[in-house]
Residue, then its C-alpha position, 0 to 999 in steps of 0.5 A: x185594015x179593019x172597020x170598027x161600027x157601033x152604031x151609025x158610026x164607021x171608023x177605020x184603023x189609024x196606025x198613026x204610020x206604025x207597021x204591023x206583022x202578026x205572029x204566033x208565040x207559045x209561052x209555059x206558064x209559071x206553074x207556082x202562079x198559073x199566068x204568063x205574066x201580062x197585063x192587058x187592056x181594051x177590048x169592047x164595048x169601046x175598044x175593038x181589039x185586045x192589047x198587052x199593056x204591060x209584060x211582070x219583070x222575070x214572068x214567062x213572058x217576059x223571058x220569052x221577050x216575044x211580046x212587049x206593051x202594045x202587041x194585039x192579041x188575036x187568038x188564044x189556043x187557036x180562039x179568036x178573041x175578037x169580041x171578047x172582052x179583056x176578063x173573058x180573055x184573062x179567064x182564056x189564058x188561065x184556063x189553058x194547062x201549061x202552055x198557051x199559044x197566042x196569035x198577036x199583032x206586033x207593033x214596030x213603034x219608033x221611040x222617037x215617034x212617042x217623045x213629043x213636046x208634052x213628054x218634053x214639058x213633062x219631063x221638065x216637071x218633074x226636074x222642077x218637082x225633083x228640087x221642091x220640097x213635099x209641102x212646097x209641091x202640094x202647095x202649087x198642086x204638082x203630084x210627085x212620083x215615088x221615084x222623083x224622091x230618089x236617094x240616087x239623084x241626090x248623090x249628085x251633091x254629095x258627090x260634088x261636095x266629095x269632088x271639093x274634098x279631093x281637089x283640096x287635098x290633092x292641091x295640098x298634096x301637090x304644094x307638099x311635094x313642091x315644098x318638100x322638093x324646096x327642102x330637099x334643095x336646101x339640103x343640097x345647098x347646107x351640105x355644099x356649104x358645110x363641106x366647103x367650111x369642112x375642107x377650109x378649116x384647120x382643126x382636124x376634128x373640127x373639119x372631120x366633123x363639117x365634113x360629115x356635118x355636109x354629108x348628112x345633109x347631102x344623104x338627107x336630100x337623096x332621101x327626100x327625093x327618094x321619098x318624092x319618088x314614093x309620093x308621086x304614084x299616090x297624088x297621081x292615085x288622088x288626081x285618078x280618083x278625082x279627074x275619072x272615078x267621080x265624073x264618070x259617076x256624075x255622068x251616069x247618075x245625070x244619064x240614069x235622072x234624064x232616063x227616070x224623068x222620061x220613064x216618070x213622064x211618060x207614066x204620067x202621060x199613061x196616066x192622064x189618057x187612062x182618065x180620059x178614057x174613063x171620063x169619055x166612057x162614064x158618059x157613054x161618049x166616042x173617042x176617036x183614038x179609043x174607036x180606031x185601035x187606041x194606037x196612040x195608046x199603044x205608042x205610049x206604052x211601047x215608050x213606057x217599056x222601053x224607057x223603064x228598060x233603060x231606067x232599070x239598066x242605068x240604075x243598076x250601073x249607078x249602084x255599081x258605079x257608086x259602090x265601087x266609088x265607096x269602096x276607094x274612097x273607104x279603103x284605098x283613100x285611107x290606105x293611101x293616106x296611111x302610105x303618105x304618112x308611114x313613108x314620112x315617118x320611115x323617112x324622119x326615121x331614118x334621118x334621125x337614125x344617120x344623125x345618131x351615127x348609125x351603124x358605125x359605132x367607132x365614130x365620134x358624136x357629131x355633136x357638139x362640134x368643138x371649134x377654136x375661134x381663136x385659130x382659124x384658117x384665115x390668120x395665122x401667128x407669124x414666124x417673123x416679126x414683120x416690118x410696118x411700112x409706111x408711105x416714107x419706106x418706099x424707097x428702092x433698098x426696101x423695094x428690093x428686098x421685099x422683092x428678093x424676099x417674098x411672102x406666101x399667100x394663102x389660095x394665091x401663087x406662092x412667089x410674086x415675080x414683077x420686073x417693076x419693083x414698085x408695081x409688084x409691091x403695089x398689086x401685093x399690097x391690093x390683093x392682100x391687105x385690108x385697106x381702106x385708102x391704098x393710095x393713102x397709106x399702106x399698113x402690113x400687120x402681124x394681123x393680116x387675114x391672108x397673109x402667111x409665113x413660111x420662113 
């Protein structure tokens, strides 16, 4: 521990509870620019030590990774520095020839220690200044940084703008697989119907054609469930980039603005302690922080460092991030799209194709299908001329003789056996006749639909 004096006044180090270990580095200076890459500050007649403030990206020093902001320099090539001040030590180092050695004092600082209630309330600031426009900031009297105006931070809306796009389009797409799927079904149930009428009609050509007619439709609805097979992966690709790429993007990008807002609020905390120091020292007054080392100082700048490590990392993570999410949404989103659609053509294509014959040219055109309305499977022309019975022929001779004589029906069994004439009758008359009041009067007509004629 050190006694500072000037004047009447004594005051002691405050290290504010930070360790201090001293060490000895040996840096090669850049032989373009004849420096070692630091900044430093302090130094009498205020403040009684040397310290680095802050360490040039890609300098010597930096690629040392010794030193960092806030470290006390001790001695230059063996040279106490001690009651230097900061330009007599400047001029040390750049007289040096290819190398200096430096003794310093490290500072062990906690961030935490260094993120106050003032860091927090700068950085909510700044959030608030983020969504102002210039005018508007000017107007209230808060200054803006450079980097608060960043185009980055601004991605976070077109993202949520290009999040609603892909959420519409993969619900559209969904409620085009379902409604395809629905389709598909119908097809299934056009080709069971139409192969039903096929195998009941009578007319040879007429049925071959139904029955091809069914086919198609049953081809048709393995085709589109083979499509929809197709199809899936790509939703599956949309919901990917909807659900992982663009989150995981925002994420970072809010991660990279909280790390930019604390790297901006402590600067501007930097910022008001260097006009402090330099009010207290226009008018030639003591400061208590500057007098016992400026640790205070020190902490901040250690925090400045470390938070503009963070920033630099998160930002090149973010242009990467934000690249790649470009190139999807440029090439892979389109390829998918043109996949969506190339397979529904092939599709259209090839249902078309099979409507036309395809390949087997010695099949007739399906269409026209060409029907005799006038001959269908549900009457035919009897052989015999059939009697018409009314309530006064039931007698039991004729009773008789429908039973010994029985008709055919078509899709029932062939012969109606009932040891009760009557109720034979009677259930023949219910299952096959188009009646209105059976128990009225009972009509068979040459026009019967289901009545059939073998004799």
């Amino acid at each position: 521990m050190y006694d500072y004096e000037y004047g009447d006044l004594c005051f002691d180090e405050d290290k504010m509870g930070m360790k201090v270990t001293s060490g000895v580095v040996t840096i090669n200076k850049d032989p373009t620019t004849n420096l070692i890459g630091i900044t430093i500050g302090g130094g009498p007649p205020h403040c009684p030590c040397i310290y680095v403030i802050q360490v040039s990206d890609n300098s010597p020093a930096a690629l040392d990774g010794t030193l960092e902001s806030g470290d006390e320099l001790l001695a230059i090539n063996n040279e106490c520095v001690r009651g230097h001040t900061k330009l007599q030590v400047a001029q040390m180092i750049q007289s040096s020839v290819d190398r200096v050695i430096l003794k310093y004092n490290k500072l062990h600082a906690d961030a935490r220690q260094g993120k106050t209630l003032d860091i927090v309330l700068k950085k909510v600031k700044h959030r608030l200044v983020e969504r102002m426009s210039a005018t508007t900031a000017d107007s209230l009297g808060m200054s803006r940084a450079i980097l608060v105006n960043d185009s980055l931070v601004k991605r976070l809306q077109q993202l949520d703008d290009m999040e609603q796009s892909y959420r519409h389009l993969v619900d559209h797409t969904e409620r085009v697989l379902r409604a395809f799927y629905a389709l598909t079904q119908c097809f299934k149930e056009f080709g069971d119907t139409f192969a039903e009428i096929g195998a009941r009609e009578p007319q040879p050509r007429a049925s071959e054609a139904l029955v091809r007619f069914a086919e198609y439709h049953r081809r048709m609805e393995r085709q589109g469930l083979m499509l929809i097979k197709a199809l899936k992966p790509i939703s599956r690709s949309f919901g990917t980039y909807l659900n992982k790429a663009i989150p995981d993007t925002k994420q970072t990008i809010r991660k990279y603005a909280d790390v930019k807002f604390e790297y901006l609020s402590y600067c501007l905390k930097v910022k008001e302690l260097d006009d402090e120091e330099i009010t207290y020292c226009s008018a030639d007054e003591p400061l208590y922080r500057i007098e016992t080392g400026n640790y205070e100082y020190r902490l901040v700048l250690r925090c400045r460092q470390l938070a503009r490590k963070r920033f630099a990392a998160l930002r090149e993570d973010v242009l990467a991030k934000i690249e790649l999410l470009e190139n999807k949404h440029v090439h892979d989103v389109v390829a998918q799209l043109h996949a969506i659609a190339s397979h529904m053509a092939s599709y259209n294509r090839e249902i078309s194709w099979m409507m036309l014959g395809g390949n087997n040219v010695s099949e007739p055109p399906l269409f026209p299908i060409e029907m005799d309305l006038t001959c269908t499977a549900f009457q035919y022309k009897s052989v015999q001329p059939v009697s018409e019975l009314n309530q006064d022929d039931f007698n039991d001779e004729s009773i008789h003789n429908q039973v010994d004589n029985p008709r055919v029906y078509r899709d029932l069994p062939p012969v109606l056996k009932n040891n009760d004439p009557v109720s034979a009758l009677t259930e023949l008359s219910q299952l096959c006749l188009d009646t209105d009041d059976i128990d009225n009067e009972i009509h068979i007509t040459s026009s019967s639909p289901l009545l059939l004629d073998l004799k």
